[in-house]
N, CA, C and O of each residue as an XYZ file, in Angstrom:
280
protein
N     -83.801    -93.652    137.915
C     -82.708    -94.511    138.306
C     -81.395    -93.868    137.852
O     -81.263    -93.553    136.669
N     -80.456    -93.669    138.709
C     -78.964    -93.329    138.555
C     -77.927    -94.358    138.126
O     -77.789    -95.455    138.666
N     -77.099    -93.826    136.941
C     -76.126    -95.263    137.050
C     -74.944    -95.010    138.378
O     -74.849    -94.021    139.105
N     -74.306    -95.984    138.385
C     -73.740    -96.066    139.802
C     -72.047    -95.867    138.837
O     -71.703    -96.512    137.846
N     -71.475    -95.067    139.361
C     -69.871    -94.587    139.260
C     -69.205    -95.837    139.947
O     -69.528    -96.503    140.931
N     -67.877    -95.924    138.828
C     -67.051    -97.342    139.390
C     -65.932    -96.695    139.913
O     -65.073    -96.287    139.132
N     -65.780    -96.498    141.435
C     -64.717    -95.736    142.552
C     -63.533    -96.418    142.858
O     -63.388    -97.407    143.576
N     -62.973    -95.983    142.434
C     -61.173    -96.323    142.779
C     -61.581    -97.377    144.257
O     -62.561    -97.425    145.000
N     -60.299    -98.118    144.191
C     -60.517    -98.391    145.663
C     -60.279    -97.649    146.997
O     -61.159    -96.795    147.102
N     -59.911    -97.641    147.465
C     -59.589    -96.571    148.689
C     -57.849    -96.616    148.899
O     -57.074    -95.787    149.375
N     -57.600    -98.205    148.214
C     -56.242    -97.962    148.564
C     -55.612    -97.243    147.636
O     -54.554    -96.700    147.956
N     -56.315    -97.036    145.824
C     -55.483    -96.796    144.837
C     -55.538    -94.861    145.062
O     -55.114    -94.025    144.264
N     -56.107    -94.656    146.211
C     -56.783    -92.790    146.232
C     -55.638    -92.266    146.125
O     -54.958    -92.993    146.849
N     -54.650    -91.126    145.514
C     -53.955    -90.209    146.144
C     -53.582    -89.399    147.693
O     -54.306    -89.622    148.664
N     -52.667    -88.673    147.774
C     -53.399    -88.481    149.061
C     -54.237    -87.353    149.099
O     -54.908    -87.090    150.096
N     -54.243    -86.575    147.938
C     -55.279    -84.834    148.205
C     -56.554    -85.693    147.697
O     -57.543    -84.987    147.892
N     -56.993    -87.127    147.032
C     -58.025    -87.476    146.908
C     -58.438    -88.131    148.073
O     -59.577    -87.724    148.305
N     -58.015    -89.122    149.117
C     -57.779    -89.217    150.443
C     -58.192    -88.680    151.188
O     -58.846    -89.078    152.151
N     -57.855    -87.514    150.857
C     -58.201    -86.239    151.921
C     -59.709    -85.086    151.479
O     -60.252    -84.158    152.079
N     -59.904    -85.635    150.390
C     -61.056    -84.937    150.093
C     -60.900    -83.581    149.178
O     -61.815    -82.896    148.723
N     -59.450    -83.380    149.033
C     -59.011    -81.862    148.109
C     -59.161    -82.558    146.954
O     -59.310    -81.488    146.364
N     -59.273    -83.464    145.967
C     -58.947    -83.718    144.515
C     -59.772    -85.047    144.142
O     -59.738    -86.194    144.589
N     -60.526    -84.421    143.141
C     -61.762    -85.498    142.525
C     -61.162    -86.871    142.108
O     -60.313    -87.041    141.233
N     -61.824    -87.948    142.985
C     -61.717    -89.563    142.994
C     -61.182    -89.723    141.759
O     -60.090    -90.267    141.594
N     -62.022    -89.192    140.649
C     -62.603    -89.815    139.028
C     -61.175    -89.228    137.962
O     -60.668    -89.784    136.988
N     -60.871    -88.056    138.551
C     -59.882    -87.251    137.463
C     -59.043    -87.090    137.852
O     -58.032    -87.325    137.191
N     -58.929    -86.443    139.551
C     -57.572    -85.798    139.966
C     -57.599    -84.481    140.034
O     -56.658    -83.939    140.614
N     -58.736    -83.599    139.432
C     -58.810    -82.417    139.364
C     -59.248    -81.615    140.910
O     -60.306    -81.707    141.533
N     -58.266    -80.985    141.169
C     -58.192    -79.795    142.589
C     -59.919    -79.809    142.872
O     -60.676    -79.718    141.906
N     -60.458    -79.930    144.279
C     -61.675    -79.280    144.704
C     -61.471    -78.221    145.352
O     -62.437    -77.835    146.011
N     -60.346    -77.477    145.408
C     -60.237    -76.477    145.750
C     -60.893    -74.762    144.872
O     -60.288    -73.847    144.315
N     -61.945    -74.946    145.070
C     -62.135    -74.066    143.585
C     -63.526    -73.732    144.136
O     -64.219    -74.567    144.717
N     -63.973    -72.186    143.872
C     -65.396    -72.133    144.142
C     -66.582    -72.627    144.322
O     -67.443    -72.445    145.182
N     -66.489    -73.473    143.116
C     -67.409    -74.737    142.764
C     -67.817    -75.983    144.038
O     -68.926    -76.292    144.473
N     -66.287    -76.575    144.442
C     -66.579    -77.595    145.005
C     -66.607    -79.147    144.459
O     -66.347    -79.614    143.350
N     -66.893    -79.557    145.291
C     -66.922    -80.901    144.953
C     -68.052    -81.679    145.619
O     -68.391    -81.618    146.801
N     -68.441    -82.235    144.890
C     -70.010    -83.498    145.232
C     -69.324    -84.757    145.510
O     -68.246    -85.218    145.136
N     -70.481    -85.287    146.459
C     -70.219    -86.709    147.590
C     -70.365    -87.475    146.453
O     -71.356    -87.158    145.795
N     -69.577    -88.554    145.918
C     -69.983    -89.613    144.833
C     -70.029    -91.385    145.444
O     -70.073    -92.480    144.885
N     -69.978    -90.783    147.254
C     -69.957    -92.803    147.964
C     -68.780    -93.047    148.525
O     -67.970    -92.130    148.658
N     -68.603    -93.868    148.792
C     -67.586    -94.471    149.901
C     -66.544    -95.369    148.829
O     -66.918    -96.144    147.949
N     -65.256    -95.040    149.161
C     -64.340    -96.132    148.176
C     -63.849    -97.048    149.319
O     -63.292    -96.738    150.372
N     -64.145    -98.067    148.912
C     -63.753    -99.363    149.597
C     -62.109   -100.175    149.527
O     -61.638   -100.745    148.543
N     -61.631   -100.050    150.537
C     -60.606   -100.683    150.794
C     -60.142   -101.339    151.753
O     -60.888   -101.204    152.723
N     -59.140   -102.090    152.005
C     -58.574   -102.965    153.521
C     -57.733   -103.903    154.143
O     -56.960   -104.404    153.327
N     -57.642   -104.190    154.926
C     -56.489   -105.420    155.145
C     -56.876   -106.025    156.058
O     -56.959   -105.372    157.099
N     -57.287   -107.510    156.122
C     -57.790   -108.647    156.811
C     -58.905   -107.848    157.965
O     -59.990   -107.809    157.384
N     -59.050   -107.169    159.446
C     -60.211   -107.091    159.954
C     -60.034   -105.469    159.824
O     -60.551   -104.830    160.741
N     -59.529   -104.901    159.045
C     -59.023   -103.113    159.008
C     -59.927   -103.103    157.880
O     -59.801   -103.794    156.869
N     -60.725   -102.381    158.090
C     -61.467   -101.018    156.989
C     -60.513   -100.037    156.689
O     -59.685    -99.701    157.537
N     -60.553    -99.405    155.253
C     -60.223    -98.611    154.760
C     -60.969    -97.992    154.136
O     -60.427    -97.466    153.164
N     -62.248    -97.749    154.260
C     -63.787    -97.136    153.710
C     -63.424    -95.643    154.161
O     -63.121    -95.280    155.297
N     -63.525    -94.859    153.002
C     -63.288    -93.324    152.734
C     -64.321    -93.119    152.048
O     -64.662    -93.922    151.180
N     -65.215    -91.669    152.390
C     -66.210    -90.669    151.763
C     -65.078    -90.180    150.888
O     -63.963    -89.853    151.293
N     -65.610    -90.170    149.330
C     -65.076    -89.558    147.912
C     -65.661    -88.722    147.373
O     -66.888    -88.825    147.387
N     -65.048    -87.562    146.680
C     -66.063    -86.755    146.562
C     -65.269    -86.091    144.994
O     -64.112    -85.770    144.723
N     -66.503    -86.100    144.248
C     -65.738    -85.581    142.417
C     -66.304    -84.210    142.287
O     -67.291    -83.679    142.796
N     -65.200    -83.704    141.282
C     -65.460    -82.466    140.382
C     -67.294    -82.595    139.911
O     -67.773    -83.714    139.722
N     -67.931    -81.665    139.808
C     -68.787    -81.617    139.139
C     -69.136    -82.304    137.640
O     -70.242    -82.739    137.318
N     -68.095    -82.296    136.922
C     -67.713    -82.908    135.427
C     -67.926    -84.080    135.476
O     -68.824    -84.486    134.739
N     -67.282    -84.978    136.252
C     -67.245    -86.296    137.023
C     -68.854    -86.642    137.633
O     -69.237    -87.731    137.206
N     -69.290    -86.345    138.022
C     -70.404    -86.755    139.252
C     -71.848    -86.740    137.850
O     -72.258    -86.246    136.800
N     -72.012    -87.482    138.680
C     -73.700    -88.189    137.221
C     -74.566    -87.095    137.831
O     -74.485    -87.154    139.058
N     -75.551    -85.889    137.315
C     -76.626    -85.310    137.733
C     -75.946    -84.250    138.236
O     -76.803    -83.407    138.503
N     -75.131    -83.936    138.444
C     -74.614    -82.829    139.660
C     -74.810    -81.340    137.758
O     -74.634    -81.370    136.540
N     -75.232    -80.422    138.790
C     -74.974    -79.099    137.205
C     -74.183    -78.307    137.972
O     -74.105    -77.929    139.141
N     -73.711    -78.198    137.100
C     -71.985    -76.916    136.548
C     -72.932    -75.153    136.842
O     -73.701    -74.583    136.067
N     -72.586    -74.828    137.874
C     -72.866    -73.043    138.272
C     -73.178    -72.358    136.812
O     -72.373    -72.605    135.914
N     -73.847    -71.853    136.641
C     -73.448    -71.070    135.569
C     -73.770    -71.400    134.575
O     -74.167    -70.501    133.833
N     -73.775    -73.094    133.932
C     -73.980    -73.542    132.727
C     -75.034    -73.726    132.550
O     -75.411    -74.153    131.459
């Protein structure tokens, strides 16, 4: 069993987290060899509007994910 990560909402995202360049959890660049892992959908909206965005964290961030190298 995995514990479950508590995800920003979709409205509080940045926009390079928004966009998928910069980890949900920290803020840290996915621009980087490494990458970044899928951590779920952040939920957000306004009356019949979805604002549901795929989020995706640094390795450091993400439960189970291993660090290249380490």
């Amino acid at each position: 069993m995995t514990a479950r990560l508590k995800l920003p909402s979709a409205d509080d995202l940045t926009y390079a987290q928004h966009q998928g360049w910069a980890c949900c959890l920290c803020g840290k660049s996915l621009w980087t060899k490494v990458g970044g892992v899928s951590v779920g959908r952040a939920r957000g909206g306004v009356g019949a509007h979805s604002f549901d965005i795929e989020v995706y964290a640094c390795p450091d961030c993400a439960p189970g994910s291993a660090t290249p190298g380490g």
